[in-house]
ZALUMRO-58434 format. One record per atom (N, C-alpha, C): residue number from 1; atom name; x, y, z. Coordinates in pm, 1 decimal. Example, Ala and Ser with C-alpha at 12.3 -4.5 7.8 and 13.67 -1.06 7.14 Angstrom:
BEGIN
nr_atom_east_north_up
1_N_1319.0_-569.0_780.0
1_CA_1230.0_-450.0_780.0
1_C_1320.0_-330.0_780.0
2_N_1285.0_-225.0_708.0
2_CA_1367.0_-106.0_714.0
2_C_1290.0_3.0_787.0
END
This chain:
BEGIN
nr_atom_east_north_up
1_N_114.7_-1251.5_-1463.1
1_CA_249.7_-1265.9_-1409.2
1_C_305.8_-1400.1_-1450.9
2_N_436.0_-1409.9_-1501.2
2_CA_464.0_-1523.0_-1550.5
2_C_543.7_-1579.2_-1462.2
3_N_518.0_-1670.7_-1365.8
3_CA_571.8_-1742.2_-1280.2
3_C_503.8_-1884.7_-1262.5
4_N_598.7_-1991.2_-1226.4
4_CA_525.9_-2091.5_-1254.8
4_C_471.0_-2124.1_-1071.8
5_N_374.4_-2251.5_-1094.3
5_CA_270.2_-2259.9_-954.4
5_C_387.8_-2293.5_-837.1
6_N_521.9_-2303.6_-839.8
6_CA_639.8_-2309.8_-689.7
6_C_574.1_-2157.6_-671.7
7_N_637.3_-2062.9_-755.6
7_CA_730.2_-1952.8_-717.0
7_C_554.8_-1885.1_-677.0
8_N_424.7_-1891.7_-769.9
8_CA_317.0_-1814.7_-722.7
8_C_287.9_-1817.9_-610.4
9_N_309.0_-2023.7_-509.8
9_CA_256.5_-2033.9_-405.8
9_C_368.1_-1973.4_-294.7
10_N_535.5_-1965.1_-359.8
10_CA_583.2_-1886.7_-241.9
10_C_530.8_-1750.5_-233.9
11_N_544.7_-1668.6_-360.9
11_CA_503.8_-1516.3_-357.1
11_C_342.7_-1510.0_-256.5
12_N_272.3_-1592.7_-277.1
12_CA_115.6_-1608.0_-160.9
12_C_181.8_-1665.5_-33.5
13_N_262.8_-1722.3_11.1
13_CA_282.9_-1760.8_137.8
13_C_367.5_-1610.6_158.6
14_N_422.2_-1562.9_101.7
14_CA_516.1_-1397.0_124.2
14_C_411.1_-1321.7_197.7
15_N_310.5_-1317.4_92.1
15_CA_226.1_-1178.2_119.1
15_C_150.0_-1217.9_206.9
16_N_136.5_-1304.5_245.5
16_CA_18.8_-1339.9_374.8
16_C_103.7_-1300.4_493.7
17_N_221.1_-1376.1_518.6
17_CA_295.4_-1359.8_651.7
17_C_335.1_-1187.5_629.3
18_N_324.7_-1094.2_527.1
18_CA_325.6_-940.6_531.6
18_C_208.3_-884.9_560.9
19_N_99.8_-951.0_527.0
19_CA_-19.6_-941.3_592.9
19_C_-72.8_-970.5_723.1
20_N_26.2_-1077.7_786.2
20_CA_-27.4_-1054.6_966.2
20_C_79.8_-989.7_1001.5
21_N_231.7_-934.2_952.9
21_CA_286.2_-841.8_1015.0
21_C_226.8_-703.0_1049.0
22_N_101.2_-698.3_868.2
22_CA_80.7_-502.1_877.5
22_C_-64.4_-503.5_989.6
23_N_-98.1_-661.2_991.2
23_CA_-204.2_-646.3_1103.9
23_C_-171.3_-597.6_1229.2
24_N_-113.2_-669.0_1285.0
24_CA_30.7_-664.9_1409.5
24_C_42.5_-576.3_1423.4
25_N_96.1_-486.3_1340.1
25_CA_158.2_-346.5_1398.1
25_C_67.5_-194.1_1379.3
26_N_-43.4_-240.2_1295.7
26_CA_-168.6_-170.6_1315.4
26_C_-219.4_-143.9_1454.9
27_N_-234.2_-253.0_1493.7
27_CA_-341.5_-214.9_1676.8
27_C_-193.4_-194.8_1779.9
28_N_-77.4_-188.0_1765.2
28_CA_48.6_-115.9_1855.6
28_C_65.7_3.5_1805.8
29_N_-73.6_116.6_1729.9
29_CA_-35.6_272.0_1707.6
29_C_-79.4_305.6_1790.5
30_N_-52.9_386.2_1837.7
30_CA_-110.2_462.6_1956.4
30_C_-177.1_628.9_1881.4
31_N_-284.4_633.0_1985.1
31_CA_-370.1_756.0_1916.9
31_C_-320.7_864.3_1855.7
32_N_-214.3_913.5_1894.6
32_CA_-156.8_1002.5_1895.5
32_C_-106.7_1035.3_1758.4
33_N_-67.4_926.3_1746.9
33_CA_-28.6_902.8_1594.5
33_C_-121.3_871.4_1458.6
34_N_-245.0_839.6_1497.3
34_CA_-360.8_830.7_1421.1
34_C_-404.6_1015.3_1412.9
35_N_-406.0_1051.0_1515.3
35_CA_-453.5_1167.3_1530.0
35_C_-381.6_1293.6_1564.0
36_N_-312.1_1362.1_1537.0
36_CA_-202.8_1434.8_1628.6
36_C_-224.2_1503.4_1622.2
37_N_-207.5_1556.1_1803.8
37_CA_-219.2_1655.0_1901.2
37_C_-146.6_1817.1_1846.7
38_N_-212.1_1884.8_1812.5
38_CA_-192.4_1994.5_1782.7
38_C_-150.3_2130.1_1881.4
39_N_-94.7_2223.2_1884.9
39_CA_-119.2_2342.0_1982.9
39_C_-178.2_2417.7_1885.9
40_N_-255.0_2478.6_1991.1
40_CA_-411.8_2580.4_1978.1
40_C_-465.4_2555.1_1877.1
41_N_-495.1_2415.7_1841.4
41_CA_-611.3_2344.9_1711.4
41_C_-606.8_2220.6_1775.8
42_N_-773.7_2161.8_1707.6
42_CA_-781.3_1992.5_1724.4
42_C_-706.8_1931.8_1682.7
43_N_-676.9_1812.3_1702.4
43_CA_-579.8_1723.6_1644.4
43_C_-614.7_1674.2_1517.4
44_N_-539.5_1654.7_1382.5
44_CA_-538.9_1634.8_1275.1
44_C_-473.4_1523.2_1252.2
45_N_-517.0_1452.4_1156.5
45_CA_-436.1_1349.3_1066.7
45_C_-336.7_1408.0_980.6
46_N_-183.4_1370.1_992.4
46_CA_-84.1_1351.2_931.8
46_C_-37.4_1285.4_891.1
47_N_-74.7_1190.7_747.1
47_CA_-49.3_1126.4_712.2
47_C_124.7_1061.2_671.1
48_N_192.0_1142.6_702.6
48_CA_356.5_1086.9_700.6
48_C_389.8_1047.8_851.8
49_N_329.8_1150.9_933.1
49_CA_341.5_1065.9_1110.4
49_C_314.4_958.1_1160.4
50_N_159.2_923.0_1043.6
50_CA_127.9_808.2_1085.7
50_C_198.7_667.9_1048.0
51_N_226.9_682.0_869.9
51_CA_321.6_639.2_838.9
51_C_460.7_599.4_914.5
52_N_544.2_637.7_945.7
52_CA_682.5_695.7_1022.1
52_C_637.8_560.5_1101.7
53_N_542.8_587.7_1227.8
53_CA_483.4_494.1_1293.0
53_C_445.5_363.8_1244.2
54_N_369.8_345.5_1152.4
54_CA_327.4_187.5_1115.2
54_C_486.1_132.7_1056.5
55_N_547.4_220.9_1035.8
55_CA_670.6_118.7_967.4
55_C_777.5_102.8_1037.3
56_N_785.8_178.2_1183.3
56_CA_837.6_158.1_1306.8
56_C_829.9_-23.6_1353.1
57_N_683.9_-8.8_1359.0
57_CA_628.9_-157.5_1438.9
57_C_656.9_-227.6_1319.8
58_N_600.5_-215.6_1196.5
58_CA_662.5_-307.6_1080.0
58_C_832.9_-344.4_1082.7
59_N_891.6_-259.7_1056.0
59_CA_1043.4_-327.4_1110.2
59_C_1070.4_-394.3_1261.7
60_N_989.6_-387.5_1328.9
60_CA_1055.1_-410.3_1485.4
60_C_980.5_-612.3_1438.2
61_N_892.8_-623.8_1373.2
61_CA_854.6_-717.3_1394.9
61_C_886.3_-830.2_1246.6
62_N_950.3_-737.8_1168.7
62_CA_1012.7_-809.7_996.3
62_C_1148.6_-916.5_1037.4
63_N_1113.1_-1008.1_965.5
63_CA_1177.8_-1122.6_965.7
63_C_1313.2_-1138.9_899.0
64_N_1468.2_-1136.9_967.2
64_CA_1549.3_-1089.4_925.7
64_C_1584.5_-1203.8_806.2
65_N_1510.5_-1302.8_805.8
65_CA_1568.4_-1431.8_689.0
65_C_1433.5_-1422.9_583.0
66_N_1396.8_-1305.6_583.8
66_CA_1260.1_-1300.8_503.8
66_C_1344.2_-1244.3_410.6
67_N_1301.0_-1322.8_288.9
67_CA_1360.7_-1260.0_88.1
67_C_1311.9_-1118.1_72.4
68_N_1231.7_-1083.6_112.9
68_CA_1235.8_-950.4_81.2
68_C_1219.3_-799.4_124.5
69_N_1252.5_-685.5_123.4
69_CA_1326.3_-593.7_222.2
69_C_1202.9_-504.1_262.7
70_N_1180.8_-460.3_310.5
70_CA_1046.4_-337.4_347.0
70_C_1108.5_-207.2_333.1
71_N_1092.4_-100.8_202.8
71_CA_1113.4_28.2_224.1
71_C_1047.6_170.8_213.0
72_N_1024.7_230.4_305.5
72_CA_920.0_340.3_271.1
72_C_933.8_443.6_206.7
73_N_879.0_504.8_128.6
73_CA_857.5_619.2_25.9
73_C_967.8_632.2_-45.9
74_N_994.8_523.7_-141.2
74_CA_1163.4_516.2_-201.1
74_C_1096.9_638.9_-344.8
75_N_1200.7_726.9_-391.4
75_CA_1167.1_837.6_-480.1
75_C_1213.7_718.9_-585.4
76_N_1087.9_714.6_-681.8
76_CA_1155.0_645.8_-814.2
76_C_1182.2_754.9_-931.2
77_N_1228.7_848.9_-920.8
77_CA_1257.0_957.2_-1014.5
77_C_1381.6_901.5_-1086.1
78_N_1319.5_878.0_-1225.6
78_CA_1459.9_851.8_-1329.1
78_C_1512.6_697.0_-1272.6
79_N_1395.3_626.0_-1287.2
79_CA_1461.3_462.9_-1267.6
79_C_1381.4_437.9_-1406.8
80_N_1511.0_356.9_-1425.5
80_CA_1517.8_268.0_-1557.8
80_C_1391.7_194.2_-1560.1
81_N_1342.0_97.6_-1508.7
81_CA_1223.2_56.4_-1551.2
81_C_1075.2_129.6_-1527.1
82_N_1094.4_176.3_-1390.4
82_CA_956.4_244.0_-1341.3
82_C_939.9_371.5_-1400.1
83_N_813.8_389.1_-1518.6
83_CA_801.7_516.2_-1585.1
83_C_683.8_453.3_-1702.5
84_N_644.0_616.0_-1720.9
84_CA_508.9_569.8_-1778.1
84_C_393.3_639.4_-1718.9
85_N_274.3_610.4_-1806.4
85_CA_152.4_694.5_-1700.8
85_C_123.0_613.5_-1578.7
86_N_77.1_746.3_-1456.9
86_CA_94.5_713.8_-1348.5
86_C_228.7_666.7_-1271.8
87_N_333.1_609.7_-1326.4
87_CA_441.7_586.2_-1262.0
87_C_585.8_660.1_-1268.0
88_N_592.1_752.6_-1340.2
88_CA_676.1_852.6_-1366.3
88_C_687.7_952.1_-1233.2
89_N_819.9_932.5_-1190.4
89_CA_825.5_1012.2_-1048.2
89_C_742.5_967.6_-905.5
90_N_669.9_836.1_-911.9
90_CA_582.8_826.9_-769.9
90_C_674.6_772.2_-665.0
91_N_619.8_802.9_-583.9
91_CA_690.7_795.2_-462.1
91_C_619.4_656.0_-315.8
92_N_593.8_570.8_-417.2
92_CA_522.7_506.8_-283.5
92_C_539.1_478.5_-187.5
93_N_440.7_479.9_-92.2
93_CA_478.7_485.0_70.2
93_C_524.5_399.3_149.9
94_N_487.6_207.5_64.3
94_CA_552.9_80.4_117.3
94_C_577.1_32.6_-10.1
95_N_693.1_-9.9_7.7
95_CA_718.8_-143.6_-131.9
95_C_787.5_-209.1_-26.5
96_N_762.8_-353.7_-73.2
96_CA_830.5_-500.9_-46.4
96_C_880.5_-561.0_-129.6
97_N_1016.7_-547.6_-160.3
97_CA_1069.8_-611.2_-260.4
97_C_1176.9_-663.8_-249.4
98_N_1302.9_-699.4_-346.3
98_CA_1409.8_-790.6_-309.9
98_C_1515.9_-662.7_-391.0
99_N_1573.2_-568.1_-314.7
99_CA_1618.0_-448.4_-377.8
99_C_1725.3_-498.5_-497.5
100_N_1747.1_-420.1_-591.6
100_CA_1851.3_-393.1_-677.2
100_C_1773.6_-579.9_-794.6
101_N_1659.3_-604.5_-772.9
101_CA_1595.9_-674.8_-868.3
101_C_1485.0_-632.1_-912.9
102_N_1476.1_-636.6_-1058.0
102_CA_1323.4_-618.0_-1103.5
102_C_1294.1_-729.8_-1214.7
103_N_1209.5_-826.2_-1182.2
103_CA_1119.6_-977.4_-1252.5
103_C_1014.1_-991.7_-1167.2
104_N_941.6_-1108.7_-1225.7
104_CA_850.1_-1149.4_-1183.6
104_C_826.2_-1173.7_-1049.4
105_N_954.9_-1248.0_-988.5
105_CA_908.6_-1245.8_-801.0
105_C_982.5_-1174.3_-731.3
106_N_1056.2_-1062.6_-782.3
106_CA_1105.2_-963.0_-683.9
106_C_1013.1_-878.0_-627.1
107_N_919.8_-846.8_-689.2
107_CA_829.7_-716.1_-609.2
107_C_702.5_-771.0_-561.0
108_N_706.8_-799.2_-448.5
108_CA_578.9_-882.2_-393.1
108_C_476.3_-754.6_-323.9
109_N_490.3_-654.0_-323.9
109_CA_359.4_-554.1_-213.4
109_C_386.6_-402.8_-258.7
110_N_335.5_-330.5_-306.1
110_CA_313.4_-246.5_-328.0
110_C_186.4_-187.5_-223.1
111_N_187.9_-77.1_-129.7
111_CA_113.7_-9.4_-27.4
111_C_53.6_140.7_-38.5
112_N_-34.8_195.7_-26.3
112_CA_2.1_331.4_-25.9
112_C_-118.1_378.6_107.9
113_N_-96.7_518.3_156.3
113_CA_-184.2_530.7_257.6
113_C_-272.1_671.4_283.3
114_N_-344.1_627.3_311.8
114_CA_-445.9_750.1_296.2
114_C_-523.8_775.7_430.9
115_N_-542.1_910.4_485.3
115_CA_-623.1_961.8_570.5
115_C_-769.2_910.6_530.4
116_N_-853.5_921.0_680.2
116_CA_-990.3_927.6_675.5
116_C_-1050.2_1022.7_588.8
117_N_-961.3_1145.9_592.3
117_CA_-1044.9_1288.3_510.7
117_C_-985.1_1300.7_387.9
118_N_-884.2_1239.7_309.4
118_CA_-845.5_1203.7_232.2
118_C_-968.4_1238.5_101.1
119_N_-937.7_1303.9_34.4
119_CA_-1028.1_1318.7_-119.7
119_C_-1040.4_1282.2_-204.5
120_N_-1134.5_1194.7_-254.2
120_CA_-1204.7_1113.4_-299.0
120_C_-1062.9_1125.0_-443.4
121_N_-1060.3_1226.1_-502.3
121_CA_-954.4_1278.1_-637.2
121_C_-826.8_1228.2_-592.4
122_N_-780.6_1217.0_-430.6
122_CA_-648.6_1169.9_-413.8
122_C_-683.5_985.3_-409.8
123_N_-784.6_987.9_-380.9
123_CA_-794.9_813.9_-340.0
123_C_-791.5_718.0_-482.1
124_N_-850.2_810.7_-587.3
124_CA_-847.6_764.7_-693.1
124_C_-738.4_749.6_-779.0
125_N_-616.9_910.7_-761.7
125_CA_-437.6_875.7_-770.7
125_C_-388.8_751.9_-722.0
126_N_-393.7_717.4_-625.1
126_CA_-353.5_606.3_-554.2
126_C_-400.0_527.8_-611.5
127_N_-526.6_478.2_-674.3
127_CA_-566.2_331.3_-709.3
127_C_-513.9_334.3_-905.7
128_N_-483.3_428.1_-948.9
128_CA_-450.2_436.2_-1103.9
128_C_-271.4_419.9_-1054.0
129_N_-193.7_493.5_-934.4
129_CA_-46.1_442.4_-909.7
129_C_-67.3_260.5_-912.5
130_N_-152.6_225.6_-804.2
130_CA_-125.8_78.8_-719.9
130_C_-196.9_-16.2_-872.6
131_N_-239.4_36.4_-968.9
131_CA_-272.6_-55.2_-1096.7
131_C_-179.4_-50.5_-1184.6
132_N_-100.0_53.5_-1176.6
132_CA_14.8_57.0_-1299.6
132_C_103.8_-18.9_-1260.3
133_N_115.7_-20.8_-1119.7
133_CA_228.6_-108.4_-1036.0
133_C_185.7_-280.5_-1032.5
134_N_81.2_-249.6_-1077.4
134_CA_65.2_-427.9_-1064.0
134_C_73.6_-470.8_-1225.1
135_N_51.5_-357.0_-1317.7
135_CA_43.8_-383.0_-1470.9
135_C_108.3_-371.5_-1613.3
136_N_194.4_-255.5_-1529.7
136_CA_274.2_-161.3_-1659.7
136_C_405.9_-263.6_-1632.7
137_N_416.9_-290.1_-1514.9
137_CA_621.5_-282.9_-1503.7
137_C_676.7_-419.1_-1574.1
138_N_805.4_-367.8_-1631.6
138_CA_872.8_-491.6_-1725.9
138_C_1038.3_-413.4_-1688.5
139_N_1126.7_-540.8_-1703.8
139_CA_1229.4_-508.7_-1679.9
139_C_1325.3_-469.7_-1827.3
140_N_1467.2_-453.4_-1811.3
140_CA_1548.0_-417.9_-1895.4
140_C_1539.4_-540.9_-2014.1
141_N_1487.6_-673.1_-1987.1
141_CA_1447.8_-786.0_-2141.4
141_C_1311.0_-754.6_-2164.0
142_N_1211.2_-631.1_-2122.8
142_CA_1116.1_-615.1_-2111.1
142_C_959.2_-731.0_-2116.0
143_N_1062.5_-788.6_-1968.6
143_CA_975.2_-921.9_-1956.2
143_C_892.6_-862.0_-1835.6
144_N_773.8_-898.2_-1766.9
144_CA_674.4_-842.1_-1712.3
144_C_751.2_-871.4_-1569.5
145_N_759.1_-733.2_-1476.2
145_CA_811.6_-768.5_-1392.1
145_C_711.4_-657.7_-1257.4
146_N_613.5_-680.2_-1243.4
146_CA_479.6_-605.6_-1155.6
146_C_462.1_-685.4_-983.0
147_N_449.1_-568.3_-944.5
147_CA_394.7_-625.2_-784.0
147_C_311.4_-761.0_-824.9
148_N_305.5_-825.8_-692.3
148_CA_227.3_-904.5_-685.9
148_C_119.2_-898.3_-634.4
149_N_100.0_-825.8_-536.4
149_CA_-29.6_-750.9_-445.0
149_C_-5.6_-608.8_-423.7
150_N_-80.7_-517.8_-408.7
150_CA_-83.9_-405.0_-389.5
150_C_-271.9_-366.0_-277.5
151_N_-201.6_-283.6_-208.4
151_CA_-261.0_-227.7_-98.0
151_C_-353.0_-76.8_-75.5
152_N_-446.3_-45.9_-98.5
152_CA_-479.9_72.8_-93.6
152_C_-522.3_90.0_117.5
153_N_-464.9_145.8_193.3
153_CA_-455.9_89.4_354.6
153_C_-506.0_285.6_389.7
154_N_-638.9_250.6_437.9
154_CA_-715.8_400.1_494.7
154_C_-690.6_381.2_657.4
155_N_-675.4_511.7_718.7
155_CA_-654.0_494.3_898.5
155_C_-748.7_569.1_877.5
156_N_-815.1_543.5_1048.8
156_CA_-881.0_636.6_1067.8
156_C_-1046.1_696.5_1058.6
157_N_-1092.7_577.0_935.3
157_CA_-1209.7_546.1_896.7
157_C_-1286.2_462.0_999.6
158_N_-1391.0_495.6_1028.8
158_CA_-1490.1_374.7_1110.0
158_C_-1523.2_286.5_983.0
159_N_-1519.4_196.8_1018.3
159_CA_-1605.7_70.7_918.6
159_C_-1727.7_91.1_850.2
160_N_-1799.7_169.3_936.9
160_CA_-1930.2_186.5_888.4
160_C_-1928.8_293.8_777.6
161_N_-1791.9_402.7_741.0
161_CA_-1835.5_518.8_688.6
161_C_-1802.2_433.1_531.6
162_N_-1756.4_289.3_567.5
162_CA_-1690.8_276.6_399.0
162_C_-1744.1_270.8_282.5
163_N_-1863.1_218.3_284.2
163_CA_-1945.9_258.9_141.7
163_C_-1996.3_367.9_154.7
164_N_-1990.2_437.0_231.0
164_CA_-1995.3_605.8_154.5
164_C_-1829.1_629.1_72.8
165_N_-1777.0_607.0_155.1
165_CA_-1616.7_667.2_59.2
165_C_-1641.2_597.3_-35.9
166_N_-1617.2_472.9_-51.4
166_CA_-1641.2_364.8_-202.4
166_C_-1750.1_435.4_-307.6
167_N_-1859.0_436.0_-270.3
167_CA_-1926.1_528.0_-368.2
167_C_-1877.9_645.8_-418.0
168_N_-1779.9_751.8_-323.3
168_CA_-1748.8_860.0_-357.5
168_C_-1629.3_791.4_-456.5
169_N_-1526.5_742.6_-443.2
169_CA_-1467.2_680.6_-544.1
169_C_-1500.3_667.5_-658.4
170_N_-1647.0_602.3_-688.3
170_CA_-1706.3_532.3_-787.9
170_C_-1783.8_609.5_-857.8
171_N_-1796.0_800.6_-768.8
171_CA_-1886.3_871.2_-832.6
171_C_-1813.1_934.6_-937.8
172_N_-1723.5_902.3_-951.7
172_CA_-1596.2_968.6_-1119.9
172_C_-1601.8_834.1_-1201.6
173_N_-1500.7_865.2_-1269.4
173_CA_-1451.4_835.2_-1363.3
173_C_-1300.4_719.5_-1327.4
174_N_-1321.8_626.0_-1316.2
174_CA_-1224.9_541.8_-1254.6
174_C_-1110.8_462.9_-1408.1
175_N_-1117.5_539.6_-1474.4
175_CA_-1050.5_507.0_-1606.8
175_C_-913.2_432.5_-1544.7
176_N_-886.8_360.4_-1607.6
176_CA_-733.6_291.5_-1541.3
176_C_-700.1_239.7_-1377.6
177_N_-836.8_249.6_-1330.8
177_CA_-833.1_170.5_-1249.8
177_C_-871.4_13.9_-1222.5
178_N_-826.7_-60.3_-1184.2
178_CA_-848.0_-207.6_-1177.3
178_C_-830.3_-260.0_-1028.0
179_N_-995.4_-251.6_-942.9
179_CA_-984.3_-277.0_-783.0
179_C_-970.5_-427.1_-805.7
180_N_-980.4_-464.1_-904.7
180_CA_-953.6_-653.4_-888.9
180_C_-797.3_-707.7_-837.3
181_N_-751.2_-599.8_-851.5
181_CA_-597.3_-598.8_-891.8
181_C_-565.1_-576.2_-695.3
182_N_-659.1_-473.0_-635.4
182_CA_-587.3_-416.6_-523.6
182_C_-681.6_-411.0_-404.3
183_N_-629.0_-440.3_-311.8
183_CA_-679.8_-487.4_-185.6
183_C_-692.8_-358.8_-100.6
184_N_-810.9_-398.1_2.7
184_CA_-861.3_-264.1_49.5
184_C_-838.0_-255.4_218.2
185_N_-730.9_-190.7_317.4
185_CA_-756.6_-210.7_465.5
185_C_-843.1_-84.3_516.2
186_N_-881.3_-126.6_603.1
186_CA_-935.9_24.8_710.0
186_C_-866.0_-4.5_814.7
187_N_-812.1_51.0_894.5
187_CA_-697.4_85.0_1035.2
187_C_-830.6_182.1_1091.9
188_N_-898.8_128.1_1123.8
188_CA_-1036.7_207.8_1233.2
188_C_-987.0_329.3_1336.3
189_N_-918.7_250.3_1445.0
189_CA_-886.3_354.6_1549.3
189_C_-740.2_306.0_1606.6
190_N_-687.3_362.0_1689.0
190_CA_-592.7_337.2_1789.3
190_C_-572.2_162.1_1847.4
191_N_-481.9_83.3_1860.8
191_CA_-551.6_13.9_1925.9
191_C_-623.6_-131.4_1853.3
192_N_-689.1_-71.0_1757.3
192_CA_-777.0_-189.2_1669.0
192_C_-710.2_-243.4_1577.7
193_N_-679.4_-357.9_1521.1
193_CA_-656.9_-444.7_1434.2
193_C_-685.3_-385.1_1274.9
194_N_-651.7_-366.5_1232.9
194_CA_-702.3_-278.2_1068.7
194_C_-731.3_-443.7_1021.0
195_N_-875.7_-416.2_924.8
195_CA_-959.1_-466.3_876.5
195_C_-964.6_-498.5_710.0
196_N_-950.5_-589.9_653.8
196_CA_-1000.0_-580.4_529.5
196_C_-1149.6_-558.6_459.3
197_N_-1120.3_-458.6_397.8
197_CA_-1287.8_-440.6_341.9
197_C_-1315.8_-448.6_208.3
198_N_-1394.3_-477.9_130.6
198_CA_-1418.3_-498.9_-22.2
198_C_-1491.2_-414.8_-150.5
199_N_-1418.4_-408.7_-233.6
199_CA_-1508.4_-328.6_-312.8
199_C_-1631.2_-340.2_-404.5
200_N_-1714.9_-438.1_-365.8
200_CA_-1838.9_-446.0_-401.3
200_C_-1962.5_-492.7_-244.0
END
């Protein structure tokens, strides 16, 4: 990323204070929404409900003099810069950015979110989207213009099940993926603080 050491250490002071917001509003979900209550079946994970919810408490608690905007599942179909493998048509579930800009410090967070039961083949979509997004993007002088952090954020997982999923990840073919690039949460239960966890 070509930015000089001002603008890197603001873009790291950005993503941190977005990082105790998505903490924050992690342990104010309520179960219901991790898990939802079904008629005449157990309750299932819905991953857009839960969503809907974390970005509820995320706006109630976003900083109205903060540079850059929080929007969920914006359709990038037929945008001028975003396109290419993996990024043609995705739809991600959080971006943080400074709208109607694309350079080097407009797009600070790229997010995406995944169920506990989530398949191993979808978890791996997500980490080839959240690498193109940190790697491919350049603007209209086709100067490099890529997230700055990106998020792969699981609900729902106990802590303990995570190196089993990680291995299941790791039991393919991870071509075009780059976990150096992307940061890993678990959102455990209801209630709890979502956790960062690592991929080695």
């Amino acid at each position: 990323m070509n930015t000089n050491p001002r603008e890197r250490s603001s873009l790291t002071e950005a993503v941190a204070r977005v990082f105790g917001w998505l903490r924050n509003a992690s342990k104010r979900i309520d179960k219901e929404y991790v898990m939802l209550p079904v008629a005449g079946s157990d309750p299932q994970y819905r991953e857009r409900v839960y969503c809907y919810e974390l970005y509820h408490h995320l706006r109630t608690r976003w900083d109205r003099r903060f540079p850059f905007s929080l929007c969920g599942e914006i359709d990038k179909r037929n945008h001028a810069h975003i396109r290419g493998k993996y990024l043609t048509n995705i739809k991600p579930d959080f971006l943080v950015h400074r709208l109607g800009w694309m350079d080097s410090t407009s797009n600070l967070l790229a997010l995406e979110v995944k169920a506990a039961n989530a398949k191993d083949t979808y978890l791996r979509t997500d980490l080839r989207k959240l690498t193109a997004l940190r790697r491919k993007l350049t603007n209209a002088e086709h100067e490099p213009a890529n997230y700055h952090h990106a998020i792969l954020w699981i609900y729902g997982l106990p802590l303990e099940y995570w190196p089993d999923v990680r291995s299941k990840i790791f039991s393919k073919s991870t071509r075009d993926i780059k976990t150096s690039l992307i940061r890993c949460f678990l959102h455990e239960k209801a209630g709890k603080e979502a956790t960062e966890v690592f991929w080695e």
